[in-house]
C-alpha positions as a Markdown table, in Angstrom:
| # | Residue | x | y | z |
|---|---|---|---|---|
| 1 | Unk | -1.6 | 34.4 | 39.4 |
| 2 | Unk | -5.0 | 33.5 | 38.2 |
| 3 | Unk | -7.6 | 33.2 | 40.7 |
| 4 | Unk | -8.4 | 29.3 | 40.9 |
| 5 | Unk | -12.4 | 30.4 | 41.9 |
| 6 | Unk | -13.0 | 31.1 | 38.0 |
| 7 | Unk | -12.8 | 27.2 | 37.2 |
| 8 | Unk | -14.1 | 24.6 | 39.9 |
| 9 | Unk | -12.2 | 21.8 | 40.8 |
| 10 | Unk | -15.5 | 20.0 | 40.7 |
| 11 | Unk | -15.0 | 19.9 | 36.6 |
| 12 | Unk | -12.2 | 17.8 | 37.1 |
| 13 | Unk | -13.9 | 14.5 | 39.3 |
| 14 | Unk | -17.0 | 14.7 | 37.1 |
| 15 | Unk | -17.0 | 10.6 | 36.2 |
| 16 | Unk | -17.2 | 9.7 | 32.4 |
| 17 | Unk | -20.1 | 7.1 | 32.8 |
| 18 | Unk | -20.8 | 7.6 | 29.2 |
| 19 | Unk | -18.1 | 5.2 | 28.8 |
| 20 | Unk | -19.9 | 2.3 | 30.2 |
| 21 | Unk | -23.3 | 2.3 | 28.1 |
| 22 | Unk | -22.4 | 0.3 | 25.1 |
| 23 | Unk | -20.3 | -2.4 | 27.2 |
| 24 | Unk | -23.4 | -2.9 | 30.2 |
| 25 | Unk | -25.7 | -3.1 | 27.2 |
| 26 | Unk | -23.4 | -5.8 | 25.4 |
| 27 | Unk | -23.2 | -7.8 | 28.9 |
| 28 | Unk | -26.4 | -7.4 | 29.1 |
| 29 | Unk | -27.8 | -8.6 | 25.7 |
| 30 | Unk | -25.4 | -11.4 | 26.1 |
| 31 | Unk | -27.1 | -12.4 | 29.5 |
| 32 | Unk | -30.5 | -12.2 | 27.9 |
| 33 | Unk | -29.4 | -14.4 | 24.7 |
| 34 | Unk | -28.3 | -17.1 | 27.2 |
| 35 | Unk | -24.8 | -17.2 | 25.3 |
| 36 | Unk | -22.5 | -15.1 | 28.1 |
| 37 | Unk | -20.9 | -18.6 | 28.2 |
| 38 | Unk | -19.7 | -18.5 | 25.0 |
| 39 | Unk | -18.9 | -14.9 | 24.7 |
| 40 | Unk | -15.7 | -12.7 | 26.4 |
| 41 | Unk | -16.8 | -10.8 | 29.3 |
| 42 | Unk | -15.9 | -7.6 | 28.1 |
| 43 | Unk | -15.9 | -5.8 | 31.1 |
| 44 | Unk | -12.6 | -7.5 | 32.5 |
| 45 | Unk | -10.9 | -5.0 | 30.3 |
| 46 | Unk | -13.7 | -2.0 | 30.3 |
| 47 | Unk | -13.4 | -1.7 | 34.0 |
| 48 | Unk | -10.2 | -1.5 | 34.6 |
| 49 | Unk | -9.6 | 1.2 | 31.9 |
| 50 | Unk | -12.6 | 3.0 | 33.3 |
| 51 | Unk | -11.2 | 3.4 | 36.5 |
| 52 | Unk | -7.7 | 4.4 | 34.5 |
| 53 | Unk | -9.7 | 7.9 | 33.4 |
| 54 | Unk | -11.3 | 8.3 | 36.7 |
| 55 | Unk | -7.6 | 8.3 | 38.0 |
| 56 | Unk | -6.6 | 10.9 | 35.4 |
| 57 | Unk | -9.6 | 13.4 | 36.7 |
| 58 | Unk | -8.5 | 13.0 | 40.3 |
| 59 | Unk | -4.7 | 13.7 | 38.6 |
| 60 | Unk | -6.4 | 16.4 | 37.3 |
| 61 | Unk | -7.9 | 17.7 | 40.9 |
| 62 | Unk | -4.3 | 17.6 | 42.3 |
| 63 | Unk | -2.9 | 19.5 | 39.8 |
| 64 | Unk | -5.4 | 22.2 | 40.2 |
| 65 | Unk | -4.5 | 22.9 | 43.9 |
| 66 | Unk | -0.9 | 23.0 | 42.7 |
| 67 | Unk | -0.4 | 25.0 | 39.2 |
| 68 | Unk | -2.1 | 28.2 | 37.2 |
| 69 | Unk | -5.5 | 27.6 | 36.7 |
| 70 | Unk | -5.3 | 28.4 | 33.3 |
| 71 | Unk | -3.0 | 25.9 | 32.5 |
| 72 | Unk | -5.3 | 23.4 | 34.4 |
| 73 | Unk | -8.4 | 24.4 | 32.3 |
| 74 | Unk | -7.0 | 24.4 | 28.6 |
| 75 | Unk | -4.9 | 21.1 | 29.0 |
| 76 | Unk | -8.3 | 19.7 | 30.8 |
| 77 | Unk | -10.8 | 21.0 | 27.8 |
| 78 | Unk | -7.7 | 19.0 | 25.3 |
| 79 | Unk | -8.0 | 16.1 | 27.7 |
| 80 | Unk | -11.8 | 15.8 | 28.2 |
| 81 | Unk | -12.2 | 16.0 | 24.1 |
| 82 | Unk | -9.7 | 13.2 | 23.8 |
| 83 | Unk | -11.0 | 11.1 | 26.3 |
| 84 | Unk | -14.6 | 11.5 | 25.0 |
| 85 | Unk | -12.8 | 10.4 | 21.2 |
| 86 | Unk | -11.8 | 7.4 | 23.1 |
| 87 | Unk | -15.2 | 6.9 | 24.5 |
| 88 | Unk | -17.0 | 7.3 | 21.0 |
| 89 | Unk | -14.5 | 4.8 | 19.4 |
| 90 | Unk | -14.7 | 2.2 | 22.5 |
| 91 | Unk | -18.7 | 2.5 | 22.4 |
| 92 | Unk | -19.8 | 2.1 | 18.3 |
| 93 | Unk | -16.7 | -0.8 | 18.6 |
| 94 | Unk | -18.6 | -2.7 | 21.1 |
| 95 | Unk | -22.1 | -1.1 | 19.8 |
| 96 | Unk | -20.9 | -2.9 | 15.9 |
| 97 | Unk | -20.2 | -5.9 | 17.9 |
| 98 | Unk | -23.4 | -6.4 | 20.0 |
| 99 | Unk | -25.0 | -5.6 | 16.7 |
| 100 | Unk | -22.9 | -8.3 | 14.6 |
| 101 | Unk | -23.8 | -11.2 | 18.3 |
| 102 | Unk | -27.4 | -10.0 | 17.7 |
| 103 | Unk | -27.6 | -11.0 | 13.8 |
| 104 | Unk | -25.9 | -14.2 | 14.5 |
| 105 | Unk | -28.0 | -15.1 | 17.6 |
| 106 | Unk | -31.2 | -14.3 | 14.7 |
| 107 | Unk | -30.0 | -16.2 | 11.9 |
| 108 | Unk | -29.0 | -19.2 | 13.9 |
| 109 | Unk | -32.3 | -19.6 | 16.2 |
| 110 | Unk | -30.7 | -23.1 | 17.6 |
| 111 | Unk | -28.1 | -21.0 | 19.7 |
| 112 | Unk | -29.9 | -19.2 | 22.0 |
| 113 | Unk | -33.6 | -20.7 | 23.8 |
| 114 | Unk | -34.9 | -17.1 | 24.3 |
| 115 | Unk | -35.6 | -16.8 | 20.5 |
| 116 | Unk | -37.9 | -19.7 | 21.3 |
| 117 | Unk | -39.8 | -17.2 | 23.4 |
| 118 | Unk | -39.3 | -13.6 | 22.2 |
| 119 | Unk | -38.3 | -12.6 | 18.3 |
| 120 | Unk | -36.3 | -10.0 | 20.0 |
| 121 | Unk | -38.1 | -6.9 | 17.8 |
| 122 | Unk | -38.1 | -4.4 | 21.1 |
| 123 | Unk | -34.0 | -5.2 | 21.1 |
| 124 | Unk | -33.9 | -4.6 | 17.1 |
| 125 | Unk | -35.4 | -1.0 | 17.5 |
| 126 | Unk | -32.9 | -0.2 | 20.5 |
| 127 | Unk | -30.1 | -0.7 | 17.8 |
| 128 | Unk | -31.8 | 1.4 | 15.7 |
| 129 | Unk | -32.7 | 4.3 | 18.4 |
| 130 | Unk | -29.0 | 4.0 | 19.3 |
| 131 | Unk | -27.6 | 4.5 | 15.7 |
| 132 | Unk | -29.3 | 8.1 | 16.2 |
| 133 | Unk | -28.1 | 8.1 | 19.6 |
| 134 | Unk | -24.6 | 8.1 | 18.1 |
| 135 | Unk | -25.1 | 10.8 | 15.5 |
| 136 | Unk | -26.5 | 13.3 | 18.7 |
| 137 | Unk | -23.2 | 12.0 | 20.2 |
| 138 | Unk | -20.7 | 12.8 | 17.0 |
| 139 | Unk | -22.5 | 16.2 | 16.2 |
| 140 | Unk | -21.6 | 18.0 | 19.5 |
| 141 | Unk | -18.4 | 16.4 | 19.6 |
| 142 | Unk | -17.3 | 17.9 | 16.2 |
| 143 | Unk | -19.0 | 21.2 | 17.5 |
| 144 | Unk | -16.2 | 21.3 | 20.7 |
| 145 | Unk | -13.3 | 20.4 | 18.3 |
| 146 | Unk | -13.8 | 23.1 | 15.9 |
| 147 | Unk | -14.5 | 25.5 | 18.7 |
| 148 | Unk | -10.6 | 25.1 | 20.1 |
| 149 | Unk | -12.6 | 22.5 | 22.7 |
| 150 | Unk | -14.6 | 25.2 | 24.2 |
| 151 | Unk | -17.8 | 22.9 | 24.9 |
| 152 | Unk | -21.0 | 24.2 | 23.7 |
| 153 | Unk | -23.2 | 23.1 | 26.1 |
| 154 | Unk | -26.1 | 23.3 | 24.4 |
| 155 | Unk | -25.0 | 21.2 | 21.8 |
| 156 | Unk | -25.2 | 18.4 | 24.5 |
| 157 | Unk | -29.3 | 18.5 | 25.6 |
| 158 | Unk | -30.8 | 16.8 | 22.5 |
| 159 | Unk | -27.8 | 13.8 | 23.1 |
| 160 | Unk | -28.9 | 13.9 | 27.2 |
| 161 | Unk | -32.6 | 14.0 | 27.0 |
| 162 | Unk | -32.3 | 11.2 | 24.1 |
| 163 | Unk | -30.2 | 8.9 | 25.9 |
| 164 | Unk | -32.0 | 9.5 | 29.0 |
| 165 | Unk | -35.4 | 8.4 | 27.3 |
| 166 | Unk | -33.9 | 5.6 | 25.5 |
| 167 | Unk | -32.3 | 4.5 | 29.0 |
| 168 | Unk | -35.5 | 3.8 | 30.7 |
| 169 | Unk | -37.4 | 2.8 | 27.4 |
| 170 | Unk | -35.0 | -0.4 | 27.6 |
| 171 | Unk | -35.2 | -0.7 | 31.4 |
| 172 | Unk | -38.8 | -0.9 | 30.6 |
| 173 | Unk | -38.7 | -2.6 | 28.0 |
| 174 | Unk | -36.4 | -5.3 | 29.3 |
| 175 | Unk | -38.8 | -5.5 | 32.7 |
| 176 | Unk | -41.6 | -6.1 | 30.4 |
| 177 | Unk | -39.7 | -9.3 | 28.2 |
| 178 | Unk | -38.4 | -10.9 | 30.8 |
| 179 | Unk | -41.7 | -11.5 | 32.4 |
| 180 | Unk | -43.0 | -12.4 | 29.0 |
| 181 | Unk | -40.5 | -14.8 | 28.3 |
| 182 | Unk | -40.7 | -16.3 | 32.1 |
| 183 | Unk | -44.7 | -16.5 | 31.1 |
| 184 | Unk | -44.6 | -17.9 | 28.0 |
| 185 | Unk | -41.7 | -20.9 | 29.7 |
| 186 | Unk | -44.3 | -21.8 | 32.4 |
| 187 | Unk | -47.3 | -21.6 | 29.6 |
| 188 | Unk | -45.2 | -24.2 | 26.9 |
| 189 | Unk | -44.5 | -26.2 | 29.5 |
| 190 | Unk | -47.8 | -26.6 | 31.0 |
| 191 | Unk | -49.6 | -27.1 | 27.3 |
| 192 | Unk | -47.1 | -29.8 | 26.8 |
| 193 | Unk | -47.2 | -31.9 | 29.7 |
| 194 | Unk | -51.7 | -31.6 | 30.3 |
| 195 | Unk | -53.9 | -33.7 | 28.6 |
| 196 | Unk | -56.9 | -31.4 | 26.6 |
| 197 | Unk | -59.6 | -33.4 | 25.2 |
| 198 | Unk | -61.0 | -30.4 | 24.3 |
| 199 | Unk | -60.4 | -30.8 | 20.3 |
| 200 | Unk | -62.3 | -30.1 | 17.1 |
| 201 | Unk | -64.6 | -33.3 | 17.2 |
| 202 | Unk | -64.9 | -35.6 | 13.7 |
| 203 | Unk | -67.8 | -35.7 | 11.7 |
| 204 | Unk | -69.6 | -39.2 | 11.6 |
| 205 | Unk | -68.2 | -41.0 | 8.9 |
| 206 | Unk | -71.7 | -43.0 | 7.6 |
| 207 | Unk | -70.0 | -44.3 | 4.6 |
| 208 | Unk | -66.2 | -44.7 | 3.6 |
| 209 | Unk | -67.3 | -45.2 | -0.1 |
| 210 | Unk | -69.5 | -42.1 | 0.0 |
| 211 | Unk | -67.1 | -39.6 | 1.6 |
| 212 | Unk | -64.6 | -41.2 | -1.3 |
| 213 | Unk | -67.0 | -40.3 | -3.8 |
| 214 | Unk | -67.7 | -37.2 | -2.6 |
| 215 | Unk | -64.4 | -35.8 | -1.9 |
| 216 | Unk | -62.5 | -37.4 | -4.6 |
| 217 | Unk | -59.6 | -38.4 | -3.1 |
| 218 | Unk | -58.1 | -42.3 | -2.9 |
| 219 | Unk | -59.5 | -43.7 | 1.1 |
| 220 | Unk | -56.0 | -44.5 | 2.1 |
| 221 | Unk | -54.6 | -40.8 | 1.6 |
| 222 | Unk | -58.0 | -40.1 | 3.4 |
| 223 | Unk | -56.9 | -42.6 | 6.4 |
| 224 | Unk | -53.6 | -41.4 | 6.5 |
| 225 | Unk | -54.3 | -37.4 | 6.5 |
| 226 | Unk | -57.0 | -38.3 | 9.3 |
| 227 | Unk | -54.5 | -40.7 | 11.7 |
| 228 | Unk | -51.8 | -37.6 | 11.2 |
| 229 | Unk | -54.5 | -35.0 | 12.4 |
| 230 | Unk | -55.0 | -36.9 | 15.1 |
| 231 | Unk | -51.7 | -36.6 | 15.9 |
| 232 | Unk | -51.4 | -32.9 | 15.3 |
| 233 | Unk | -53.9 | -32.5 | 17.8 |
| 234 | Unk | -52.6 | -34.9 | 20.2 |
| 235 | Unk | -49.0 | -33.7 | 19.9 |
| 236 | Unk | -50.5 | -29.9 | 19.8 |
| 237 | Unk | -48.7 | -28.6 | 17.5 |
| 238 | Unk | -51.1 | -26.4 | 16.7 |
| 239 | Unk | -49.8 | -24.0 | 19.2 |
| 240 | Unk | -46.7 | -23.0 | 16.8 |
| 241 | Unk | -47.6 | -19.7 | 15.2 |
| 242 | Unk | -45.4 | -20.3 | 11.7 |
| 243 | Unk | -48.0 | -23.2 | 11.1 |
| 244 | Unk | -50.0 | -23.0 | 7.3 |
| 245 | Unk | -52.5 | -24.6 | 5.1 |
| 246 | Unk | -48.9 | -25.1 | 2.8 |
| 247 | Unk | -46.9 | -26.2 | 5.6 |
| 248 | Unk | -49.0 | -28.8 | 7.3 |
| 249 | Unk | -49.8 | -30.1 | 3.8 |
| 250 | Unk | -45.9 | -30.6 | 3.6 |
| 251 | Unk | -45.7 | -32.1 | 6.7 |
| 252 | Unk | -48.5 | -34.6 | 6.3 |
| 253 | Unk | -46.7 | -35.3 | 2.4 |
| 254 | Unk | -50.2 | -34.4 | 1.1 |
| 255 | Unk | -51.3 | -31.6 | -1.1 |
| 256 | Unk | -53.5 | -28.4 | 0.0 |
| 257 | Unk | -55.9 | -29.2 | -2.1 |
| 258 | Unk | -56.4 | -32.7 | -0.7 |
| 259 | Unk | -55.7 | -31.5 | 2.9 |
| 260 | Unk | -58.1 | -28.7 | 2.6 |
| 261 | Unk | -60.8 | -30.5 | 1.3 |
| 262 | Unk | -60.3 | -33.8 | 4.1 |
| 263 | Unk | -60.9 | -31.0 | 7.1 |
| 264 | Unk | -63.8 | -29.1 | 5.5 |
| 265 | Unk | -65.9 | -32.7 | 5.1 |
| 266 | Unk | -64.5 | -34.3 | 8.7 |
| 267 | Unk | -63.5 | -31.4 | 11.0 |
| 268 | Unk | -67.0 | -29.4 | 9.5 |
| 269 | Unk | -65.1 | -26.3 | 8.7 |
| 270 | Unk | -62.2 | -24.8 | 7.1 |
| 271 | Unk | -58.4 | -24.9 | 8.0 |
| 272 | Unk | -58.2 | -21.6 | 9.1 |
| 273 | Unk | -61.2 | -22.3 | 11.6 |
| 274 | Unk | -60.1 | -25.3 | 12.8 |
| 275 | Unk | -56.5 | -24.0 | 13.2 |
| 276 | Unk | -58.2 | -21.9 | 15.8 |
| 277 | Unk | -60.9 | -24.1 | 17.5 |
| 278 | Unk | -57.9 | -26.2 | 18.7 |
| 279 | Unk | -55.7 | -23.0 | 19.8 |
| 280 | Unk | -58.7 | -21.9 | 21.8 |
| 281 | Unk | -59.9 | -24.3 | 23.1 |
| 282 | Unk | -56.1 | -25.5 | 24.3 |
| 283 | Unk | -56.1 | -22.4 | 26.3 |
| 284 | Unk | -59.5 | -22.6 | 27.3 |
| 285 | Unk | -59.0 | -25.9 | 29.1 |
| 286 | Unk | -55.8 | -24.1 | 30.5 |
| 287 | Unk | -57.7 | -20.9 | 31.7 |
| 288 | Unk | -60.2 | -23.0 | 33.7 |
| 289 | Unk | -57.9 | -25.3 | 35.6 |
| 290 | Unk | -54.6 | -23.7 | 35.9 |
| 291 | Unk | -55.1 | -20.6 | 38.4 |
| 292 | Unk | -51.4 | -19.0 | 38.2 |
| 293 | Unk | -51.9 | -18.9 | 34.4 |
| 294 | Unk | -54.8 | -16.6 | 34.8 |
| 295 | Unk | -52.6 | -13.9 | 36.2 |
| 296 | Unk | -50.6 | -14.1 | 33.2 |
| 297 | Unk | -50.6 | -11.2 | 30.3 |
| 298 | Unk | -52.8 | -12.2 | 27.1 |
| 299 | Unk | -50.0 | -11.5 | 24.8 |
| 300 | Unk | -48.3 | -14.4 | 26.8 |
| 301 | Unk | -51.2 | -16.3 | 26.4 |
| 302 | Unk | -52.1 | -15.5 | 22.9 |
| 303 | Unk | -48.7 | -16.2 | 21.5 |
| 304 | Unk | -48.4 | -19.4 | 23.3 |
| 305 | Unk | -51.8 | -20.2 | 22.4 |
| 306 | Unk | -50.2 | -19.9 | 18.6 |
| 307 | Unk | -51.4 | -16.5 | 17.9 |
| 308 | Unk | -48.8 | -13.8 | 16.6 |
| 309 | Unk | -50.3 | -10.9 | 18.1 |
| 310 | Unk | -52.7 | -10.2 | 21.6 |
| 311 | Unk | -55.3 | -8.3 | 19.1 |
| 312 | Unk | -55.8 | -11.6 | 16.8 |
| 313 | Unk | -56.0 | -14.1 | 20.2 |
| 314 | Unk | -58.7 | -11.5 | 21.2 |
| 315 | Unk | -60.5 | -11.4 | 18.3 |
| 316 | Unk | -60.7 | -15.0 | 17.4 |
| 317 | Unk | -61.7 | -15.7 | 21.1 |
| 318 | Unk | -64.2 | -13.3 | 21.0 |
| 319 | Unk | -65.6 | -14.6 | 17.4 |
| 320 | Unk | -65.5 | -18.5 | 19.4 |
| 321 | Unk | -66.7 | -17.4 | 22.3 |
| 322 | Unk | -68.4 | -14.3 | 22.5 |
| 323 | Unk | -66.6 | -12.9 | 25.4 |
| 324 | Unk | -62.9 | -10.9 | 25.1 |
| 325 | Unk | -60.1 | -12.9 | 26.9 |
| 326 | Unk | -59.8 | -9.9 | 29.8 |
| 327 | Unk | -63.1 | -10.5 | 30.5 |
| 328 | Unk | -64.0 | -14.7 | 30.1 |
| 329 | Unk | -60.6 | -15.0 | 32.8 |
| 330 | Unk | -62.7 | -12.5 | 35.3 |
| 331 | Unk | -65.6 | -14.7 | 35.3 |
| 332 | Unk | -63.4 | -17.6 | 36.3 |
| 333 | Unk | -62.1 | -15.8 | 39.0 |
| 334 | Unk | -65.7 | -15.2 | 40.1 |
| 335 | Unk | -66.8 | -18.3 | 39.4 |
| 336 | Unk | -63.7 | -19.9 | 41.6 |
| 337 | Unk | -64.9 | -17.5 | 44.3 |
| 338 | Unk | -60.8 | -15.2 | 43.8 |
């Protein structure tokens, strides 16, 4: 008889949680989407199945204090490939899937509120990370099947120390959003529903015929662009970042020439400019009298403010008001005596 000390039970009760990556990340993208309600919850079938294998390990464990331990060990190595073939197949099924929600979650924004908040790049890159993950997955795997499953353990660190990473990248990662989007709620809400007067004055308008003459462009289009300004400002929709020179034009059914031309003479300065006179000072008025957005990150700030990126809310604050965001909310602070 073969002594049972060359092979350690423990082997045998090692738990396959590889199995439940791809189905905790799919609960947990649909969670984040806001759309669990419409999706199945998958893991009303994973679970059950998982704790299916851990019953065949423990099977395993009882029948390696009653046979040969060599006939435990190679029908375990054949089992422990099999189940890691099921594994692979369960995981890039409900990985393809995820993938496949995520798209449709993109292309149709009016499904899920968070893509009001976040555009959900961070959770693009993880499906690209994982794709690799995958092939460090599949290349060992192949190495144990072609080596009569004798696992090369080896083969396994790059797939470990990857997946390990990549693991608290998105717990990070996910930590970091979710205050982001929780920010950005309380910001939209509070730009929304306070009053700034704090907008790009007019210019005196000393003569209707001479500001006609001057621009070239019929009084009434000149009326009507100015009263829709007005409510632009009023309505702040400033704060959207996808708004354009083109776009507004559209909106306003005016031209870009015309539009261009009617803010240059009675805002005093060019779209792009005023574009940003009314996002700062929005979140100027915001900074001074609103204490818990203060304590807020800037990229919160800047892309609620309208701004795509942290580094362009910086640097047109800076260029407005001579002072870097960081620094302008420390002085408040000061100033409140916090």
């Amino acid at each position: 008889m073969v002594k049972k000390a060359s092979y350690s039970f423990l082997k045998y009760i090692e738990v396959p949680w590889h199995f439940l990556i791809a189905p905790f990340f799919y609960m947990f993208l649909i969670h984040y989407l806001k759309t669990e309600k419409k999706q199945f919850n998958i893991l009303k079938i994973i679970l059950p199945f998982f704790i299916f294998l851990v019953s065949i390990r423990v099977g395993f464990t009882y029948y390696y204090n009653n046979q040969e331990i060599a006939d435990v060990t190679y029908l375990f190595k054949k089992y422990r490939v099999f189940e890691e073939v099921i594994s692979v197949l369960f995981s890039l099924g409900i990985y393809g899937y995820s993938f496949y929600l995520f798209m449709l979650s993109k292309k149709e924004k009016t499904t899920t509120e968070t893509l009001f908040y976040d555009d959900l790049k961070w959770i693009y890159n993880f499906f690209l990370l994982s794709a690799l993950g995958y092939l460090l997955w599949l290349i060992p795997l192949i190495i144990t099947l072609f080596s009569n499953y004798n696992v090369f353990i080896y083969s396994y660190y790059p797939l470990r120390i990857f997946t390990t990473i990549l693991i608290y990248w998105l717990g990070y990662q996910s930590v970091i959003q979710l205050k982001l989007v929780n920010e950005r709620k309380y910001l939209r809400a509070q730009l929304h529903t306070t009053q700034n007067n704090t907008v790009v004055k007019k210019t005196e308008n000393k003569s209707n015929i001479t500001n006609t003459n001057q621009l070239n462009i019929p009084e009434d289009i000149i009326q009507y662009v100015l009263k829709n300004l007005d409510v632009f400002e009023k309505n702040q929709e400033y704060t959207s970042q996808k708004i354009t020179l083109n776009s507004l034009a559209k909106k306003l059914n005016t031209n870009t020439n015309y539009l261009s031309k009617i803010i240059n003479h009675y805002k005093g300065t060019s779209f792009s400019n005023y574009l940003n006179m009314l996002r700062i000072n929005n979140i100027d008025h915001q900074l001074k009298n609103n204490s818990i957005i203060r304590k807020f990150t800037i990229k919160a700030i800047a892309q609620e403010a309208g701004f795509n990126t942290a580094d362009s809310f910086s640097k047109v604050f800076f260029k407005l008001k001579g002072i870097r965001p960081s620094e302008y909310i420390k002085n408040i602070e000061k100033s409140n005596g916090n």
